[in-house]
C-alpha positions as CSV (number, residue, x, y, z in Angstrom):
1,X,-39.3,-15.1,15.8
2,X,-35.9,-13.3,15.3
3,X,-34.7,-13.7,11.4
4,X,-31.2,-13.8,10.5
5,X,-30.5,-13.2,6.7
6,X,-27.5,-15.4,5.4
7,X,-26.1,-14.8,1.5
8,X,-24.8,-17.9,0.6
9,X,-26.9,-21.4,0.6
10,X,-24.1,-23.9,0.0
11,X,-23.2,-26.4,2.2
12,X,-21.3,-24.1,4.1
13,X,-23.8,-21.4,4.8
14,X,-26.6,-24.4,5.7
15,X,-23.9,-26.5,8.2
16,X,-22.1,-24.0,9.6
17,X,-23.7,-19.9,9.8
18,X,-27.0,-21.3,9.1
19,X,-27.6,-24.3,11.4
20,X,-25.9,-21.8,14.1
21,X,-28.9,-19.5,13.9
22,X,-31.1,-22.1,13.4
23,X,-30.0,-23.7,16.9
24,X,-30.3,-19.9,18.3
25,X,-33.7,-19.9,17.8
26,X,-33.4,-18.2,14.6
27,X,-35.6,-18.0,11.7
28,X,-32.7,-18.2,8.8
29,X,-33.3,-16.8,5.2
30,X,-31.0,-18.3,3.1
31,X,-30.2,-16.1,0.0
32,X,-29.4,-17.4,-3.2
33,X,-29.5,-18.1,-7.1
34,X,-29.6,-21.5,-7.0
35,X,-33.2,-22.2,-7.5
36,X,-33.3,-25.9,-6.8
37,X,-31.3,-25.3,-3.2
38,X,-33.8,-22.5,-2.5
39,X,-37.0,-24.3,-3.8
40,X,-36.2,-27.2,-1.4
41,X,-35.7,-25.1,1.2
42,X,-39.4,-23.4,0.9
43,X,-41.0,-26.7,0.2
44,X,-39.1,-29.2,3.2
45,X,-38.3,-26.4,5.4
46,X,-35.6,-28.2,7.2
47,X,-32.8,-30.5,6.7
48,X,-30.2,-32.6,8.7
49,X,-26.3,-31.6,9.5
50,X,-24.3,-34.9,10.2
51,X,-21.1,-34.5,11.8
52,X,-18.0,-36.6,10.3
53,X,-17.1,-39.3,12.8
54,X,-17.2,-42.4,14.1
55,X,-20.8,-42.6,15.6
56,X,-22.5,-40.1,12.6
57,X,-24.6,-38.0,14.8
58,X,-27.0,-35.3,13.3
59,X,-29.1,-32.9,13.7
60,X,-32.3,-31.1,12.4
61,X,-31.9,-27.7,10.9
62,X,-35.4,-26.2,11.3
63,X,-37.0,-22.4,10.8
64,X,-35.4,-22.3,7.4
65,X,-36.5,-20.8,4.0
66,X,-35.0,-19.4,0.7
67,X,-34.8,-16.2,-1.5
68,X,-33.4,-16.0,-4.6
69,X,-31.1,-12.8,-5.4
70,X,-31.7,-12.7,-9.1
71,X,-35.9,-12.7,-9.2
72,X,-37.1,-12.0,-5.4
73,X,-35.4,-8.9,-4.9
74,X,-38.3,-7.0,-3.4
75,X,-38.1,-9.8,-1.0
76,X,-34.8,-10.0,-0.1
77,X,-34.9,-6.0,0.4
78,X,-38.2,-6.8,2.7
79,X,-36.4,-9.4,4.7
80,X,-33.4,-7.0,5.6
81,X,-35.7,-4.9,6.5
82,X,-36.5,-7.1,9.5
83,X,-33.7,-9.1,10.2
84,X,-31.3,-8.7,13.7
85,X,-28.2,-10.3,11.5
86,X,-26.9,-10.3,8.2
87,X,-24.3,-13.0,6.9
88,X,-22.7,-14.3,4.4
89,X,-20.6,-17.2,3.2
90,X,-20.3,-17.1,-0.4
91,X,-16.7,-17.0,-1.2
92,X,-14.8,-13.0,-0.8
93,X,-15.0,-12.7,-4.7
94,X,-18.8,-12.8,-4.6
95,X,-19.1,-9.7,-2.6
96,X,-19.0,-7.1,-4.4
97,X,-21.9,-8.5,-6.4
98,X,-24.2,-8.7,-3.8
99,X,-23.4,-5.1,-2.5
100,X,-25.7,-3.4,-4.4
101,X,-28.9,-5.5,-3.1
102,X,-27.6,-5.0,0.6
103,X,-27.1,-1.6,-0.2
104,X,-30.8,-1.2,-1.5
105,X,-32.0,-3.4,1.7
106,X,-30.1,-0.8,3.8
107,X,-31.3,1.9,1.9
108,X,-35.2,1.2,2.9
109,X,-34.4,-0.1,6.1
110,X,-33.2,3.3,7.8
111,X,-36.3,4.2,6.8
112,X,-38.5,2.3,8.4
113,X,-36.7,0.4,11.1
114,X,-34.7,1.7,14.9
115,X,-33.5,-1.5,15.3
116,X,-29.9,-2.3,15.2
117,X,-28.5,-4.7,12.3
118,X,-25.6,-6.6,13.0
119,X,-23.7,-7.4,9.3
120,X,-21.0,-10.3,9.6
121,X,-19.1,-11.6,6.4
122,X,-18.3,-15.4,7.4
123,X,-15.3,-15.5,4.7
124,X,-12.0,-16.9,4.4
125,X,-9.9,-13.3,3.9
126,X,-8.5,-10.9,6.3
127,X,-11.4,-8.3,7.5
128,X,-14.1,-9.6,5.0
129,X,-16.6,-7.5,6.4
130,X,-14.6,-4.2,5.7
131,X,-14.7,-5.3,2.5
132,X,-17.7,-6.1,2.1
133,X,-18.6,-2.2,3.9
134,X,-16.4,-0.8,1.6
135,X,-18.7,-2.2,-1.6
136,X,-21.9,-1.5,0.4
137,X,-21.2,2.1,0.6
138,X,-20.0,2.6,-3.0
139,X,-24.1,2.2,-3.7
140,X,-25.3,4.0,-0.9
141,X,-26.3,8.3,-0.8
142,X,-24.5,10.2,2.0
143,X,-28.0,10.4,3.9
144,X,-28.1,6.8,4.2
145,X,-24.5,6.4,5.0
146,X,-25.2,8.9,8.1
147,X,-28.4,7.2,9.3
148,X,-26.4,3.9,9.0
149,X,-23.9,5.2,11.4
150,X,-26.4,4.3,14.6
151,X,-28.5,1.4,13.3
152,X,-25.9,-0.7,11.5
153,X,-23.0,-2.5,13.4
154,X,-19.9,-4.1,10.8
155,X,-18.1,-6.8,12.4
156,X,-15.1,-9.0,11.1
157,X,-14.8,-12.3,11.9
158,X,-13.0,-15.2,12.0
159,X,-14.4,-19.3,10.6
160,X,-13.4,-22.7,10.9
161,X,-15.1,-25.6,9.8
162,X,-14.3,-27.9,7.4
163,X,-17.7,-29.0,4.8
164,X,-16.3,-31.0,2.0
165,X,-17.4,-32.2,-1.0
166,X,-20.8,-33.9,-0.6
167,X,-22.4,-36.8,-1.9
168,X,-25.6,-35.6,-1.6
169,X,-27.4,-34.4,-5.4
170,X,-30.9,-33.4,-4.5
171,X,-30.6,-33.6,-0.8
172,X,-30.3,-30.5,1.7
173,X,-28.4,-32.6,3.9
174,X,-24.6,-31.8,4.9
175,X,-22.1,-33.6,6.4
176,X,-19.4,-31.2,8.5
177,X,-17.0,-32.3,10.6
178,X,-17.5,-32.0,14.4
179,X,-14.9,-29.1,15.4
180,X,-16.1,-25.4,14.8
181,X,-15.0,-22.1,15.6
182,X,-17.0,-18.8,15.0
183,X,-14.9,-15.4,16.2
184,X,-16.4,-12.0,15.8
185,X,-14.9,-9.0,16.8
186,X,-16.5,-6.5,18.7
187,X,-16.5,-4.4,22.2
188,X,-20.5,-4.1,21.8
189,X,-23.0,-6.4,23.8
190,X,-24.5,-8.3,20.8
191,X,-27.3,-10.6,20.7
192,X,-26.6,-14.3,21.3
193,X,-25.9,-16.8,18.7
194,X,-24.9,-20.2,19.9
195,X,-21.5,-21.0,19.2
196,X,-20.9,-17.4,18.2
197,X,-17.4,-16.2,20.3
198,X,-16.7,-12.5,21.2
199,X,-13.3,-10.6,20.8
200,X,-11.9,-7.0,21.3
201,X,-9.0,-7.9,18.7
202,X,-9.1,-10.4,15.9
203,X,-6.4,-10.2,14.7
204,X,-4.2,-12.8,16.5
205,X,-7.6,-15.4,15.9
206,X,-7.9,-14.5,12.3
207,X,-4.1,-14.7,11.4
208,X,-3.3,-17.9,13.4
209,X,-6.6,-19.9,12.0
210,X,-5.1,-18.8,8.1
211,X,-1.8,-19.2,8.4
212,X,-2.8,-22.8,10.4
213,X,-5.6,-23.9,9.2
214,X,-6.0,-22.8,5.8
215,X,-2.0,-22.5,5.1
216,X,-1.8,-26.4,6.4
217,X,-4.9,-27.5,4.1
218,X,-3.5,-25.5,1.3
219,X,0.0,-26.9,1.8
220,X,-1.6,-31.0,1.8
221,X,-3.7,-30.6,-0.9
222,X,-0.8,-29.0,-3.5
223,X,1.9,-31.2,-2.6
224,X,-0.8,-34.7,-2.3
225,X,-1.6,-33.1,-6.0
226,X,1.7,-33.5,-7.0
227,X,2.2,-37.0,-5.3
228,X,-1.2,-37.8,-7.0
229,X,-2.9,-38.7,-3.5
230,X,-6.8,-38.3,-3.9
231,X,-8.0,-36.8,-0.7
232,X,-6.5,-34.8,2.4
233,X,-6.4,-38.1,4.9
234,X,-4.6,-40.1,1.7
235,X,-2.1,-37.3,1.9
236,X,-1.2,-37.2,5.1
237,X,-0.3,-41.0,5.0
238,X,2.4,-40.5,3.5
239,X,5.3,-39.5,6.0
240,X,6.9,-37.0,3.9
241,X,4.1,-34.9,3.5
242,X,3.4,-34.8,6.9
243,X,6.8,-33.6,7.7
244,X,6.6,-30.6,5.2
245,X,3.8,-29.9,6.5
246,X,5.0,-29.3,9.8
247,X,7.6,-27.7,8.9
248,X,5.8,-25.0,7.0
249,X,3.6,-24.9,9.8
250,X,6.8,-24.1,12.2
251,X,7.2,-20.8,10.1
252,X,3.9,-19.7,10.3
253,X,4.0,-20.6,13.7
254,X,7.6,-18.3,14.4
255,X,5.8,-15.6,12.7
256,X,2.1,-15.5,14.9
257,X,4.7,-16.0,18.1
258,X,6.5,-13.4,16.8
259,X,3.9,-11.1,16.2
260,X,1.2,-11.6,18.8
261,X,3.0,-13.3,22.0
262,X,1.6,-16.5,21.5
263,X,2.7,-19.4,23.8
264,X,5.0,-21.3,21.8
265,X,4.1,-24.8,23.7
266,X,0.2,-24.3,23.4
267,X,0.6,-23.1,19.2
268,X,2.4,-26.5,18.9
269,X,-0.8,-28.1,20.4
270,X,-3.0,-26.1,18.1
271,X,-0.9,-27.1,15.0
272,X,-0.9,-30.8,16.1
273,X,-4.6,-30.7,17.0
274,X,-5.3,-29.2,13.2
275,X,-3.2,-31.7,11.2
276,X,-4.9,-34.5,13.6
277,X,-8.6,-32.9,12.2
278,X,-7.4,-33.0,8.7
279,X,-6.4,-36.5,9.2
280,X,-10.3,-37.9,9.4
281,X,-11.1,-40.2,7.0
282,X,-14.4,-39.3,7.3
283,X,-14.2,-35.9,5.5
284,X,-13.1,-37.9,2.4
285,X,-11.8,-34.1,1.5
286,X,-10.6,-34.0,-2.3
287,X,-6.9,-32.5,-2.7
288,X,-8.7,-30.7,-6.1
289,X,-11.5,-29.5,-3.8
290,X,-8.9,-27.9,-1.2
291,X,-6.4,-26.7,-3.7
292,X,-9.3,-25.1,-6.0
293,X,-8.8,-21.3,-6.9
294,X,-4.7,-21.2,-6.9
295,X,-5.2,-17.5,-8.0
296,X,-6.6,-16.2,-5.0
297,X,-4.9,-18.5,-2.7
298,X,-1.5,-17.3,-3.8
299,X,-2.9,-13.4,-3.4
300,X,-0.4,-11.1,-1.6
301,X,-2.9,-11.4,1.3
302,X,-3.6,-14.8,1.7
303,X,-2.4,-17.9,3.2
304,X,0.7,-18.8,1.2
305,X,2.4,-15.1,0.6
306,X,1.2,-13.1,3.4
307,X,2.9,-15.6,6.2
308,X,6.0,-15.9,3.7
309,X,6.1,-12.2,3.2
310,X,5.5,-11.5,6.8
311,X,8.0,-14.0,8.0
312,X,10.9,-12.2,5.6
313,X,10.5,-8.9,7.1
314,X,10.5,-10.3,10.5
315,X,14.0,-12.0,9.8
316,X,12.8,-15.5,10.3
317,X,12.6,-18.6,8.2
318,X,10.5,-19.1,5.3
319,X,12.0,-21.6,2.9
320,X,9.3,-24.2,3.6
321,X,6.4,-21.1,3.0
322,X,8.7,-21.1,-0.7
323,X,8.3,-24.5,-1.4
324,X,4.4,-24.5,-0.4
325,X,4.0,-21.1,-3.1
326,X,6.3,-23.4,-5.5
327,X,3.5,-26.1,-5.0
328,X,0.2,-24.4,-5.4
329,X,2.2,-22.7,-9.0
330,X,2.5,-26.6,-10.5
331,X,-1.4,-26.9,-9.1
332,X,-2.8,-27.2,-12.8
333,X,-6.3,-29.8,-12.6
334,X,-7.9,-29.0,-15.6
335,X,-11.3,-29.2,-13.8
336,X,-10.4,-25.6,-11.7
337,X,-11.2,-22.3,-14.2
338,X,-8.1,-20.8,-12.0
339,X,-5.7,-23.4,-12.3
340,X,-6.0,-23.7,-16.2
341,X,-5.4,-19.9,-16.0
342,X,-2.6,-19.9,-13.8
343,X,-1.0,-22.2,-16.0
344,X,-1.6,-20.0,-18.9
345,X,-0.1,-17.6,-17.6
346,X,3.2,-19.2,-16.6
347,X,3.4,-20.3,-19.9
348,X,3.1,-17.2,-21.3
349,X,5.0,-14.3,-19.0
350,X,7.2,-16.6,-17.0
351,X,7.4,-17.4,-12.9
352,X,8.6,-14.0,-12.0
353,X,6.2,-12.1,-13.8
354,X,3.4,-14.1,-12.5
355,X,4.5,-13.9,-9.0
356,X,4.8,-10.2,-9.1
357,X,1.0,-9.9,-10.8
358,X,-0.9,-12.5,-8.8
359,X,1.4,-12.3,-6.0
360,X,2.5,-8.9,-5.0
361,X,5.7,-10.1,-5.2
362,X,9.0,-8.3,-6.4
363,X,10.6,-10.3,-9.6
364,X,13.9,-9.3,-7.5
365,X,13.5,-10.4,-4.6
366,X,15.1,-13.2,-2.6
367,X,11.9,-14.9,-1.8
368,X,10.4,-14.8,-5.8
369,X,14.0,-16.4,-6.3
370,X,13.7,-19.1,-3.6
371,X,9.7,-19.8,-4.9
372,X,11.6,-20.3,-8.7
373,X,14.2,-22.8,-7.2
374,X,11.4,-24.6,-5.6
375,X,9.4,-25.0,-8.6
376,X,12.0,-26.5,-10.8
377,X,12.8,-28.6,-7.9
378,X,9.1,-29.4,-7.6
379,X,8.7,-30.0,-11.3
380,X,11.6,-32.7,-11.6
């Protein structure tokens, strides 16, 4: 059977990557530290993925098993060794810490094995699998870097699927909801993974699902924070929400038409159709589970700034892209280690010096000035 390795055991990696290869007629080694996800895995060997809606459908996840990072490294190294793909979803931050064990698996595997490898980081950042090249290679000789060259393929891609919170301590079960979308990017002729779609250019897929998807999440769960609404579909009850939403979502929106041609009439149907997904009650989505890690969400490549910044260069309208920066800065649940931090630091250096360190973001410039209005606005 063909084996797929997959960093990353959380509910993402087992109802989304995972179940994919799974359904593909993949064997899936899930690789991991957490020993109680991975001894289940070895022991039960399968688990269900329920989708979020009105008639709970599921399905079972089989040709699974687990490896963990910290004490089985012979055997993660072994299992790269033999694998078609490698994937991860374990959060962008993670990546450079799982380099070097990729980078020894690589290492052997040139060695031993013709076959191609096909290496896919499944994050939420802009060319994730550079990124996660770029780490690989810092641990790997210039031998293995040219053998690499024909036997390893590095392909960004673009996901969308939202896994909340779960309700389920001591089960491998995950609830999902029913819409997904997997883009990779690539002009080769890979092998098939169900639900797997193939682009020449990402780059209008990647940047319209952020500056959508996660831009519109992002934007409901920091202003339902401050309205002190509990979850996503609470949020978007309340009409005023909703509107600001849209309306940030209308600057994105100028910006991708702007930039990549889209059809104005069928992005207004994508928007709608996201804010509609966001809207399932279902999900039961925590604002303090989609606002987590303010830091990196207000990076200068992310889903608040880079649309804003993007936006202001272009000569189009970003005050609402402001107000949603303005938002995630008053994000400060005491629960998130970012949030306390960010909050810290306000208190410390001031909006502008934050915004220019965390941000990317000129202490001068019109749009730090418009972000500072906002807040105080915001904070009143």
């Amino acid at each position: 059977m063909k084996l797929a390795v997959h960093f990353g055991a959380g509910n993402i990696g087992r109802g989304f990557i995972g179940a994919l290869f799974s359904q593909s007629g993949y064997h899936v080694t899930f690789v991991d530290i957490a020993d109680q996800i991975i001894n289940q895995l070895n022991e039960e060997k399968q688990y269900q993925v329920k989708l979020a809606q009105d008639q709970q459908e599921s399905m079972t996840i089989t040709n699974v098993s687990g490896l963990n990072n910290m004490t089985q490294e012979d055997e993660v190294v072994e299992a790269i060794g033999k694998a078609v793909y490698l994937t991860t979803a374990i959060g962008p931050n993670i990546l450079p810490r799982i380099a070097p064990l990729i980078a020894k698996g690589l290492t052997q595997r040139v060695k031993a094995n013709n076959e191609r490898l096909y290496i896919i980081a499944c994050e939420n950042q802009i060319s994730a699998t550079d990124l996660l090249k770029g780490y690989i290679f810092e641990h790997l000789d210039d031998e293995t870097k040219t053998k690499l060259a024909d036997k390893v393929s590095f392909f960004n891609s673009a996901v969308d699927r939202i896994v909340p919170i779960q309700n389920n301590q001591g089960s491998l079960d995950v609830l999902v909801e029913p819409y997904y979308e997997w883009v990779v990017e690539t002009n080769e002729s890979i092998p098939s993974v169900e639900g797997m779609k193939i682009v020449s250019d990402l780059a209008p897929f990647i940047e319209r699902k952020l500056f959508t998807v996660n831009t519109g999440h992002a934007v409901i769960a920091y202003l339902g924070y401050l309205e002190k609404k509990a979850t996503i579909d609470e949020a978007l009850a309340d009409e005023a929400i909703v509107q600001q939403v849209q309306a940030t979502l209308g600057e994105t929106g100028a910006y991708l038409i702007n930039q990549y041609g889209l059809n104005s009439d069928d992005h207004q149907q994508y928007i709608n159709k996201i804010i509609n997904r966001f809207k399932n009650t279902y999900l039961n989505d925590a604002v303090t589970r989609v606002g987590r890690s303010p830091l990196r969400k207000l990076g200068p490549n992310d889903r608040l700034v880079r649309p804003a910044t993007e936006a202001a260069k272009a000569g189009l309208s970003h005050t609402n892209l402001a107000k949603a920066i303005a938002s995630a800065l008053l994000f400060d649940y005491q629960e998130d280690e970012e949030a306390v931090k960010l909050q810290a630091m306000i208190n410390e250096s001031g909006l502008a010096v934050v915004l220019k360190e965390v941000s990317g973001l000129d202490e001068n410039s019109e749009l730090t000035q418009e972000v500072i209005r906002h807040y105080h606005d915001l904070k009143r």
